[in-house]
C-alpha positions as CSV (number, residue, x, y, z in Angstrom):
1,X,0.0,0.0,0.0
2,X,2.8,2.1,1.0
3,X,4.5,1.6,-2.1
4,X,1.4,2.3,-4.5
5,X,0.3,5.2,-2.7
6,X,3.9,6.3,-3.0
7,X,4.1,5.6,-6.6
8,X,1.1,7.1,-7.6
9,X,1.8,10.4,-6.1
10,X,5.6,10.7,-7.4
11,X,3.7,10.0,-10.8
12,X,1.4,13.4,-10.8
13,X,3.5,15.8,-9.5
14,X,4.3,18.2,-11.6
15,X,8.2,19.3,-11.2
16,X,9.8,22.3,-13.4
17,X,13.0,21.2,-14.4
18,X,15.7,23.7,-16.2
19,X,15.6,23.1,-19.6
20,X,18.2,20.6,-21.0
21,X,18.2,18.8,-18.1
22,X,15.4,16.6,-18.9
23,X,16.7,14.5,-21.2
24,X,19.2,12.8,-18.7
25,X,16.3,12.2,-16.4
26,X,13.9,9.1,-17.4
27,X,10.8,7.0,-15.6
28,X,13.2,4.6,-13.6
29,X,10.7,1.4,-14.1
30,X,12.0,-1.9,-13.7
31,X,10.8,-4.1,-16.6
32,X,11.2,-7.8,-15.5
33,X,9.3,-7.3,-12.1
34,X,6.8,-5.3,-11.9
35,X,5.7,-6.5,-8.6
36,X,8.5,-5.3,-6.6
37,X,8.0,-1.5,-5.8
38,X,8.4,1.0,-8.6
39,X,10.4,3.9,-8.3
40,X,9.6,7.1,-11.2
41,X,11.6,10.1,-12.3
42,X,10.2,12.5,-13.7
43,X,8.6,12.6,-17.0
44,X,9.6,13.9,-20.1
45,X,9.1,17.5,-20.8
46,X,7.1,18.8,-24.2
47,X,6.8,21.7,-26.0
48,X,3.3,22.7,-27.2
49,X,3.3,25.9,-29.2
50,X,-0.5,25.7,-29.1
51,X,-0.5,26.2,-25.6
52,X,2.7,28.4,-25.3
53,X,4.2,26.9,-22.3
54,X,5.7,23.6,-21.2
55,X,4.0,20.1,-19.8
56,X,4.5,16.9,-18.6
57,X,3.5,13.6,-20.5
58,X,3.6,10.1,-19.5
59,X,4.5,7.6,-21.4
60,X,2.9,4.3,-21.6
61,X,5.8,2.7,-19.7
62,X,4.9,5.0,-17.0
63,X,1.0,3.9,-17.3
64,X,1.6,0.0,-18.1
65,X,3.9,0.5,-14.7
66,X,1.5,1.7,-12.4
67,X,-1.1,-0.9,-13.6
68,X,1.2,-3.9,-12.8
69,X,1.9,-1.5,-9.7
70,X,-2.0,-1.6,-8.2
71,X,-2.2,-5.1,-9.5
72,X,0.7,-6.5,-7.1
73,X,-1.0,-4.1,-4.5
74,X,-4.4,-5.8,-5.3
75,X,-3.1,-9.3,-5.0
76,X,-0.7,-8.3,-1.6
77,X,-3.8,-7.3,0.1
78,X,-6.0,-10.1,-1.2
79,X,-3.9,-12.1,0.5
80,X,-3.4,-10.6,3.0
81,X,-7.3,-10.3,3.8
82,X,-7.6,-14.3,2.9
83,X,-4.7,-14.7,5.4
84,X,-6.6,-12.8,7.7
85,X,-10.3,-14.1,7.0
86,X,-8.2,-17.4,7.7
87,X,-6.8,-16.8,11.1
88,X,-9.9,-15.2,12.1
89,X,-11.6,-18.0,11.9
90,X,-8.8,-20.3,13.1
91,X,-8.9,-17.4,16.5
92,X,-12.7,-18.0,16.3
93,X,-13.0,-21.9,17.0
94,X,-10.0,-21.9,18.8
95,X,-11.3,-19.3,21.5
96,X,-14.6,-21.3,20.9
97,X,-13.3,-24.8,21.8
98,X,-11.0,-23.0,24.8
99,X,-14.5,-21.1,26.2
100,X,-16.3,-24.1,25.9
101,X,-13.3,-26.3,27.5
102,X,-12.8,-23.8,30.1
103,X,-16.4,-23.4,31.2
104,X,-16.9,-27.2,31.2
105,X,-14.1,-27.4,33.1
106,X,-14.9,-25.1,35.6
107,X,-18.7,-25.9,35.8
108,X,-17.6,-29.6,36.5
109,X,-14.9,-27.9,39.2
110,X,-17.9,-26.4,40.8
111,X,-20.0,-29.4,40.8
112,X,-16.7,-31.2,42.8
113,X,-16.4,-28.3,45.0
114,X,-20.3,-28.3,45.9
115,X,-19.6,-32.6,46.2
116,X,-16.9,-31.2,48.7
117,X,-19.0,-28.7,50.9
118,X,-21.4,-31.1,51.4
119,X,-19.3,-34.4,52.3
120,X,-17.7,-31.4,55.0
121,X,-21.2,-30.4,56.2
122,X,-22.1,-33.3,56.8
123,X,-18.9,-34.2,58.8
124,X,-19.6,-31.3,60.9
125,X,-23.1,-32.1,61.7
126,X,-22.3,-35.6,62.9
127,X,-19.8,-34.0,65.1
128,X,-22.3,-31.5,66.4
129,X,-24.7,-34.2,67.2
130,X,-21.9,-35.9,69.0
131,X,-20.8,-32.6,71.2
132,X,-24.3,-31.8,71.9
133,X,-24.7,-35.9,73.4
134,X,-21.2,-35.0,75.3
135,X,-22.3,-31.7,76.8
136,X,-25.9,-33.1,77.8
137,X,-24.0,-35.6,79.8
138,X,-21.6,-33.6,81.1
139,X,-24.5,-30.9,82.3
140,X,-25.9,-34.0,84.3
141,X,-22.4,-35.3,85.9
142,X,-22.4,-31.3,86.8
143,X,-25.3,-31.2,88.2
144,X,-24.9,-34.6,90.7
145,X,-21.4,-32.8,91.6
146,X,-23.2,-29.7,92.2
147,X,-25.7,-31.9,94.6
148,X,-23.1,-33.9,96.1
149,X,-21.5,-30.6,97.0
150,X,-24.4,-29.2,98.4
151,X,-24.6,-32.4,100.8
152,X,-21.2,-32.2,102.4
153,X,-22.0,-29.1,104.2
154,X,-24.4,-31.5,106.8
155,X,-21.2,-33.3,107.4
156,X,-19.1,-30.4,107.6
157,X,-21.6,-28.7,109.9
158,X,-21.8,-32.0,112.4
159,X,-17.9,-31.8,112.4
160,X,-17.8,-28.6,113.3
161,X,-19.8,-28.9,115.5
162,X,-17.8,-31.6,117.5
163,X,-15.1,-29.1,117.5
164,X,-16.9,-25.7,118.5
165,X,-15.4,-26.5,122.3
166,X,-12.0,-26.4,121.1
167,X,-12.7,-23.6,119.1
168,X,-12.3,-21.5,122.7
169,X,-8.7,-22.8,123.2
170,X,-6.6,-20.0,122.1
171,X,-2.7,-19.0,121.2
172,X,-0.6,-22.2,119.7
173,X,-2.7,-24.4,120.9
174,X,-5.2,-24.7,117.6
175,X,-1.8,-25.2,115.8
176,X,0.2,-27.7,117.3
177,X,-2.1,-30.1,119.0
178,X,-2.4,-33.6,117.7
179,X,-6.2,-33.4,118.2
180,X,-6.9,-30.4,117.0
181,X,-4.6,-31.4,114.1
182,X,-6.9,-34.5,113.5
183,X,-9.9,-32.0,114.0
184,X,-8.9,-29.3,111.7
185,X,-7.7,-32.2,109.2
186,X,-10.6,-33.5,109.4
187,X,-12.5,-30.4,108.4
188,X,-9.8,-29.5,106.0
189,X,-10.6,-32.9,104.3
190,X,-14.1,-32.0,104.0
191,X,-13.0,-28.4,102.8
192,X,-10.3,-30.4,100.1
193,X,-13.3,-32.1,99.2
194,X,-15.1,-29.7,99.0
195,X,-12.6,-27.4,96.9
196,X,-11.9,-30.8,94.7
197,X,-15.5,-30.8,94.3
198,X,-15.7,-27.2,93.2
199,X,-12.6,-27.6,91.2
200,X,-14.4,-29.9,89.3
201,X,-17.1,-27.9,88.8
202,X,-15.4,-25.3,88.0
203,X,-13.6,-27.9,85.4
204,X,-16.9,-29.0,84.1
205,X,-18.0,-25.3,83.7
206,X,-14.8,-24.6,81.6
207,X,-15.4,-27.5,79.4
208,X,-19.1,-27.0,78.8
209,X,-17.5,-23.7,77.6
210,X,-14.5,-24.8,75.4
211,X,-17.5,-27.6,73.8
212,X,-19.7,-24.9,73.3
213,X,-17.2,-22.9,71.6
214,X,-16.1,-25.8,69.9
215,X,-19.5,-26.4,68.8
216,X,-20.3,-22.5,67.8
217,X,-17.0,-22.9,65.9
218,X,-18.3,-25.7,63.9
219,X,-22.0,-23.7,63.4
220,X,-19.9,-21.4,62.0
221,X,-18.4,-23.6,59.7
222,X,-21.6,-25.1,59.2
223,X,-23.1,-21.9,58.1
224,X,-20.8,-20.4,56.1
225,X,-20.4,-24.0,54.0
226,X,-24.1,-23.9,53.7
227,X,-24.2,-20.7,52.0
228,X,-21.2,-21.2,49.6
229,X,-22.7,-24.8,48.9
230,X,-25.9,-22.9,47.9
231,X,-23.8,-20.0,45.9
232,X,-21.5,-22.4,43.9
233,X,-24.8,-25.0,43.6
234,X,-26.2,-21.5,41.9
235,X,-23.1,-21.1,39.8
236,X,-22.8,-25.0,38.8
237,X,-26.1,-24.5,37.1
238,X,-25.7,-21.0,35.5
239,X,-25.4,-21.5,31.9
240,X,-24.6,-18.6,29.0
241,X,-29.0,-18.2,28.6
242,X,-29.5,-18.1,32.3
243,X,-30.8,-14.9,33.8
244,X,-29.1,-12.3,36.0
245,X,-25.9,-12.6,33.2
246,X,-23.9,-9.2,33.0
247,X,-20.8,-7.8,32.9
248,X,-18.6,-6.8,35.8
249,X,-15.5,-5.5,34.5
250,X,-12.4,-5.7,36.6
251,X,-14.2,-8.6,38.7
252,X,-10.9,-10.8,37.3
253,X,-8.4,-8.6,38.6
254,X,-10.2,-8.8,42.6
255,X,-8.5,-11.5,44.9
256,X,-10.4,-11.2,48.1
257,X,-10.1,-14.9,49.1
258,X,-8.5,-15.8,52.4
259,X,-7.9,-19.5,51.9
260,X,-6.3,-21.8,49.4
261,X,-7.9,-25.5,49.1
262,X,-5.3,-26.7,51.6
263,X,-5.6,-24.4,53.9
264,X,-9.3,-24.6,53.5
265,X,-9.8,-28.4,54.1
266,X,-7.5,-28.3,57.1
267,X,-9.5,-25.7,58.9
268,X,-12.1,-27.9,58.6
269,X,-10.4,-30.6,59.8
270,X,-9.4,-28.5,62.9
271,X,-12.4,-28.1,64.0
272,X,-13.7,-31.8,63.7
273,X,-10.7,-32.5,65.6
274,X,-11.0,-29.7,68.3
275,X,-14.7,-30.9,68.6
276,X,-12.8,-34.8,69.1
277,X,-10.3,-34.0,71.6
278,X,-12.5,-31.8,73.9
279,X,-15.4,-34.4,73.5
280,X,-12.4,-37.1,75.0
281,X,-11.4,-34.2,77.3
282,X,-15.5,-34.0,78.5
283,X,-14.9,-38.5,78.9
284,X,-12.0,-37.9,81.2
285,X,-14.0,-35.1,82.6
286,X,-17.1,-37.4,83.6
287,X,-14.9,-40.1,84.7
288,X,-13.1,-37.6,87.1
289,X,-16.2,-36.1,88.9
290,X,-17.5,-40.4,89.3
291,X,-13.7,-41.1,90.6
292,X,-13.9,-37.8,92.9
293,X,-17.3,-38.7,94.3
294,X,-15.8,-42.0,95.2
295,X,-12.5,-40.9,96.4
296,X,-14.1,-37.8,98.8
297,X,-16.5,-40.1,100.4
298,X,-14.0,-42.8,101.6
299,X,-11.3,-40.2,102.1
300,X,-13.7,-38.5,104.3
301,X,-15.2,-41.7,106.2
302,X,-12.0,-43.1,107.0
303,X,-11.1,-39.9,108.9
304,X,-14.3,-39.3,110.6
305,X,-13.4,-42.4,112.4
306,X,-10.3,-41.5,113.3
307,X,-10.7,-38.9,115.5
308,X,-11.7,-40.1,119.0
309,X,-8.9,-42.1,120.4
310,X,-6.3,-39.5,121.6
311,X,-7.8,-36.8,123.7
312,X,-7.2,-38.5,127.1
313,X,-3.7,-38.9,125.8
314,X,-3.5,-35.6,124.7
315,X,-4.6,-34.2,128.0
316,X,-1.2,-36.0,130.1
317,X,0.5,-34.4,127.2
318,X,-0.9,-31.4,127.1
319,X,-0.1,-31.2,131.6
320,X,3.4,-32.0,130.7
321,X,3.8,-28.9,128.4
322,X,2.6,-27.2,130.9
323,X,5.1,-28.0,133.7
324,X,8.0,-27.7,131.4
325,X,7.3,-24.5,130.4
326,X,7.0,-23.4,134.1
327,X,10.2,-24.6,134.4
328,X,11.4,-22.6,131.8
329,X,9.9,-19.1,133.2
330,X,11.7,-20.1,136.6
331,X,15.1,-20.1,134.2
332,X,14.0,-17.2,132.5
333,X,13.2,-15.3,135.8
334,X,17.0,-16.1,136.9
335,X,18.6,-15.1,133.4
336,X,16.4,-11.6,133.7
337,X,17.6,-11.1,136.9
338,X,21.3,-11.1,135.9
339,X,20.7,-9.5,132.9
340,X,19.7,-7.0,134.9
341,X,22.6,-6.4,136.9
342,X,25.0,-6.9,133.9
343,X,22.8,-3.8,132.1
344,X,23.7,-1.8,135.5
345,X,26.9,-2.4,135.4
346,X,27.3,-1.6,132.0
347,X,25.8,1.5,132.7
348,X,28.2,2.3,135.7
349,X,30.8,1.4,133.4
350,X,29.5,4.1,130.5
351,X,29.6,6.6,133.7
352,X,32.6,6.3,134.7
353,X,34.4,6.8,131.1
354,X,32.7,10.4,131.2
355,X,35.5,12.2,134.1
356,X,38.5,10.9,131.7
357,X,37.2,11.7,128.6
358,X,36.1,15.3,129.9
359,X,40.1,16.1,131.0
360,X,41.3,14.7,127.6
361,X,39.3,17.5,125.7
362,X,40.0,19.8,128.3
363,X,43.9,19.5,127.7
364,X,43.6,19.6,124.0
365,X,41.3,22.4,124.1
366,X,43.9,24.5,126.2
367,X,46.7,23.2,124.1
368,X,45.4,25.1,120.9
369,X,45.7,28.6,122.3
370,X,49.9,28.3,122.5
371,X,51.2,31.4,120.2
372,X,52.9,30.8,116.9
373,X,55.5,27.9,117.1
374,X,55.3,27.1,120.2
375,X,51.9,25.5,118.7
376,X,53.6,21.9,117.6
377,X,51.8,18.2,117.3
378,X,54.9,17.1,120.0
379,X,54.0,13.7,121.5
380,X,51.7,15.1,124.5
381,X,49.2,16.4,121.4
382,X,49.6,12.6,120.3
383,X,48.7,10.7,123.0
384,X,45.5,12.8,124.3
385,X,44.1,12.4,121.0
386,X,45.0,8.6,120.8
387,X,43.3,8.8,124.2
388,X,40.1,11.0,123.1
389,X,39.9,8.3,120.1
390,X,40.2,5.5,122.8
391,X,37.9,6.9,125.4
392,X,34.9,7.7,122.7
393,X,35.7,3.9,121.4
394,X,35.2,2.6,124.5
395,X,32.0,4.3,125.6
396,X,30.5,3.1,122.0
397,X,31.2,-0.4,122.3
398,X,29.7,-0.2,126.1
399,X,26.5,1.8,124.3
400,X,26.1,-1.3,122.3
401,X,26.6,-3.8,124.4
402,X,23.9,-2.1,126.9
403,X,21.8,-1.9,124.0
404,X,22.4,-5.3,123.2
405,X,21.8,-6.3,126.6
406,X,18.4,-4.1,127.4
407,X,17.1,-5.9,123.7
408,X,17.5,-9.1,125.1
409,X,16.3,-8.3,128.6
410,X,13.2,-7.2,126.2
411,X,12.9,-10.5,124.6
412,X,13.6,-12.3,127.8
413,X,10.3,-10.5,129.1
414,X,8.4,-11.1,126.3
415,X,9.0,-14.8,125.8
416,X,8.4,-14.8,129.8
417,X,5.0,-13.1,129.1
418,X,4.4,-15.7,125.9
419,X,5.2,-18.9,128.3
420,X,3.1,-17.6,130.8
421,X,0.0,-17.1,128.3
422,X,1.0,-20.5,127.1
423,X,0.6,-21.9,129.9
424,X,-3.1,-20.1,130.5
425,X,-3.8,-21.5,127.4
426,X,-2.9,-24.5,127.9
427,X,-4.9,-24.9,131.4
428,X,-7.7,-23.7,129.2
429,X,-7.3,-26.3,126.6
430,X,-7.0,-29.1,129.6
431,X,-10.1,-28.3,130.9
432,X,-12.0,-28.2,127.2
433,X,-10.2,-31.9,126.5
434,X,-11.4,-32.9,129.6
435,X,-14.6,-31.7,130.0
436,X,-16.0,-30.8,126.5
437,X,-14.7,-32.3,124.0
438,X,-14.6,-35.7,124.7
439,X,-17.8,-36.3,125.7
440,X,-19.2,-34.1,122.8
441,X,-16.7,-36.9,120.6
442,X,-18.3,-39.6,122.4
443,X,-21.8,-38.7,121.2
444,X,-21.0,-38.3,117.8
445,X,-23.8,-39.2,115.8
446,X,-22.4,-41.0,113.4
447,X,-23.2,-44.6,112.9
448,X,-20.0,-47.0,111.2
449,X,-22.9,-49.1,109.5
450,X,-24.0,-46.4,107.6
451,X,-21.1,-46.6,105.1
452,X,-19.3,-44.3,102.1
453,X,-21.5,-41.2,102.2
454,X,-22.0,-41.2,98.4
455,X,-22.1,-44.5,97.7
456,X,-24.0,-45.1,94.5
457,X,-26.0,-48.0,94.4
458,X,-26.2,-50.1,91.2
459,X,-30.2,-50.5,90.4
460,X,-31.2,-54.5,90.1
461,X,-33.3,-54.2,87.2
462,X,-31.3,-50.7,85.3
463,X,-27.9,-52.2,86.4
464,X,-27.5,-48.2,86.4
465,X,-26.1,-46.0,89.7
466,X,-28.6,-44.2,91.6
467,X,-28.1,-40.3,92.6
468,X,-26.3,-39.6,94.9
469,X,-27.1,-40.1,98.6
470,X,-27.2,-37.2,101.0
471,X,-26.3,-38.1,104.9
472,X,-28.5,-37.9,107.4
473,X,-27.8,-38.8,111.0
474,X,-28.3,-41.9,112.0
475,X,-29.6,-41.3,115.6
476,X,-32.7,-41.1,113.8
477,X,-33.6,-44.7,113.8
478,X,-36.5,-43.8,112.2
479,X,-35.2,-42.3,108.7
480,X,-34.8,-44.3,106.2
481,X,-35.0,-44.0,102.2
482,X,-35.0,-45.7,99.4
483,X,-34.1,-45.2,96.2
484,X,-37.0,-44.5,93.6
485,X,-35.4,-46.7,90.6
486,X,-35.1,-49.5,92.4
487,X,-36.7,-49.4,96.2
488,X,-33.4,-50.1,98.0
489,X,-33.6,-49.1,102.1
490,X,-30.8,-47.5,102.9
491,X,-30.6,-46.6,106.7
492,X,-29.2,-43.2,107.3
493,X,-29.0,-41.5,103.9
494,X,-31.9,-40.3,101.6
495,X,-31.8,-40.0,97.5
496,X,-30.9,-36.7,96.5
497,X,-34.0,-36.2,94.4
């Protein structure tokens, strides 16, 4: 095109050339191809008297030249637009069988992904019925605890009540004696079963909550799966004639996705296995609040029996303690007394440094008033410092060792006064052993027949545990209960229901 444009243009112009200087100038046409691109000078110059001025002429070289020229030009384009037409239709079925390929694939990628969601979902909802089994039975194990709970405070309140005597004894004594030891560990028993008990609890309360959140994590799960399995169900069946089609440009470009298909399928699979380890967590859970039940109520039986066999011994050993630390106050009483004439002394002693340090400073004092050089350090200025240094040592090391001396006399009264409230307190405890507490012991009212306080008895016909028991005591003769399930008498305890 370029060329026969080119051509065509250099063949009209009209160019004045000198005269003379036309004849060395000829149409430049090559003969044997007339394809290639043609190249003219300018034409020949005539002179027409008729007309009285000069013209150009072509020749038919020049004309037969610029038909084979458009010719080539025709054919080069021709071909070029069959070329064209050609590929066209090459680019044509070829993007035809690619849409076609890529939307088949893609639909039947869909249709595998919506196979996907589903097999998921319904992973998940199996699991959710499971947790929501596990947490209904862990409620119920909660709740017996919680009972259970409830019923040691009888207990606790009867042992207490044992001990309300010796609650009057005072000082060391609710520390370091072997009954009240057995007493207080007795009620610290019920309070460690209690606490394990509320521990428990407080376990079971935190795992309802980690299975609830394991479970809202999976409802999550679950409704976000439902809705993309609806969407991509939408798109599986969206064809090119379906309605709603239009164009969103840029859509291509927008990655707002926030999980690959890995990453996707293992969060998934974290929460099914979240949702398994804290359902085998909620297991160990139950089978710890049947295993404390047990534990608690023999712990607590065996010591309750436990308790009454040393307070006669405890009162010989409790007089003993006493008369030894009356011994002790009588040594104390001599050791305060001497202490007290060594702090006198001490003080005598400080007294008496005072006269010889006073005529040390005195005879330096005086000794700074001597005129000019008669003002020397000789060895006189020497030795009454040495001696002011000496004398004010020695009156500090008395001042401590007085004050050293008037602390411990301070201690000495004060562990006298603490031995001689010991030994009130002790006198008071004798009297409570003796008086009180054992014969409120000896009426406990506790039967040994009675047994474990929650013991759960296994149902005849349900081979299935009944609630838990609550005590009652069994002076009552009169009291007993049975257990609804299964009618069993049991004398001194009564079905928690």
């Amino acid at each position: 095109m370029t060329s026969y444009h080119l051509a065509s243009r250099l063949a009209r112009i009209d160019t004045h050339i000198p005269k003379g200087e036309g004849c060395s100038m000829g149409p430049c046409v090559p003969d044997k191809n007339p394809c290639r691109s043609t190249k003219l000078c300018h034409a020949r110059h005539y002179y027409n008297p008729a007309r009285n001025c000069v013209y150009s002429r072509y020749s038919e070289c020049d004309w037969d030249s610029n038909n084979l020229v458009n010719y080539c030009v025709a054919n080069q384009e021709r071909n070029v637009s069959e070329r064209t037409r050609t590929d066209a239709w090459r680019a044509v079925n070829a993007t035809e069988r690619l849409t076609r390929l890529r939307q088949g694939s893609n639909t039947r990628k869909l249709g595998e992904r919506v196979r996907d969601i589903g097999w998921w979902k319904e992973e998940l909802l199996k699991e959710i019925n499971a947790m929501d089994t596990e947490t209904e039975n862990l409620a119920e194990h909660k709740r017996i605890l919680e009972k259970a709970l409830h019923d040691t405070m009888m207990l606790l309140a009867i042992v207490e009540e044992s001990i309300i005597q010796r609650e009057k004894r005072i000082g060391i004594e609710q520390v370091h004696d072997e009954v009240e030891k057995a007493l207080c560990r007795e009620v610290l028993l019920i309070r460690k079963c209690q606490e394990r008990m509320r521990r428990m609890i407080e376990k079971a309360n935190n795992q309802l909550k980690m299975n609830r959140c394991a479970r809202h994590q999976m409802d999550i799960d679950v409704r976000d799966k439902f809705h993309a399995e609806g969407l991509d169900e939408r798109m599986h069946q969206l064809g090119d004639c379906s309605f709603g089609l239009g164009y969103h440009p840029g859509v291509e470009s927008i990655d707002n996705t926030v999980s690959d298909q890995v990453s996707w399928v293992k969060y998934t699979q974290e929460n099914i296995e979240r949702s398994r380890k804290e359902r085998e967590i909620s297991e160990k859970v139950r089978a710890d609040i049947d295993l404390c039940l047990r534990q608690c109520a023999n712990d607590m039986w065996s010591q309750f029996t436990q308790i009454n066999e040393g307070f006669e011994k405890r009162a010989k050993e409790t007089q003993i303690a006493k008369e030894k630390l009356e011994a002790h106050i009588l040594k104390i009483n001599m050791e305060i007394r001497d202490l007290e004439r060594s702090i006198e002394l001490l003080r005598c002693a400080i007294m008496e440094k005072e006269a010889p340090l006073k005529v040390a400073q005195t005879r330096l004092d005086e000794r700074t008033r001597r005129l000019c050089v008669e003002n020397t350090s000789d060895e006189a200025m020497k030795g009454l410092q040495v001696e002011v240094f000496e004398l004010r040592q020695s009156i500090a090391t008395l001042k401590e060792k007085l004050r050293c001396a008037e602390l411990g006399l301070c201690r000495l009264l004060k562990v006298r006064s603490r031995l001689e409230a010991d030994i009130i307190t002790k006198e008071n405890s004798i009297q409570i052993d003796l008086r009180c507490c054992l014969a409120l012991r000896r009426n406990m009212p506790l039967d040994p027949k009675i047994g474990p306080l929650f013991s759960l008895a296994v149902c005849p016909q349900t081979n299935s545990m009944c609630h838990t028991p609550t005590f009652v005591p069994s002076d009552d003769r009169a009291t007993r209960a049975a257990c609804p399930p299964c009618s069993t008498a049991y004398t001194g305890v009564t079905c928690c229901l």
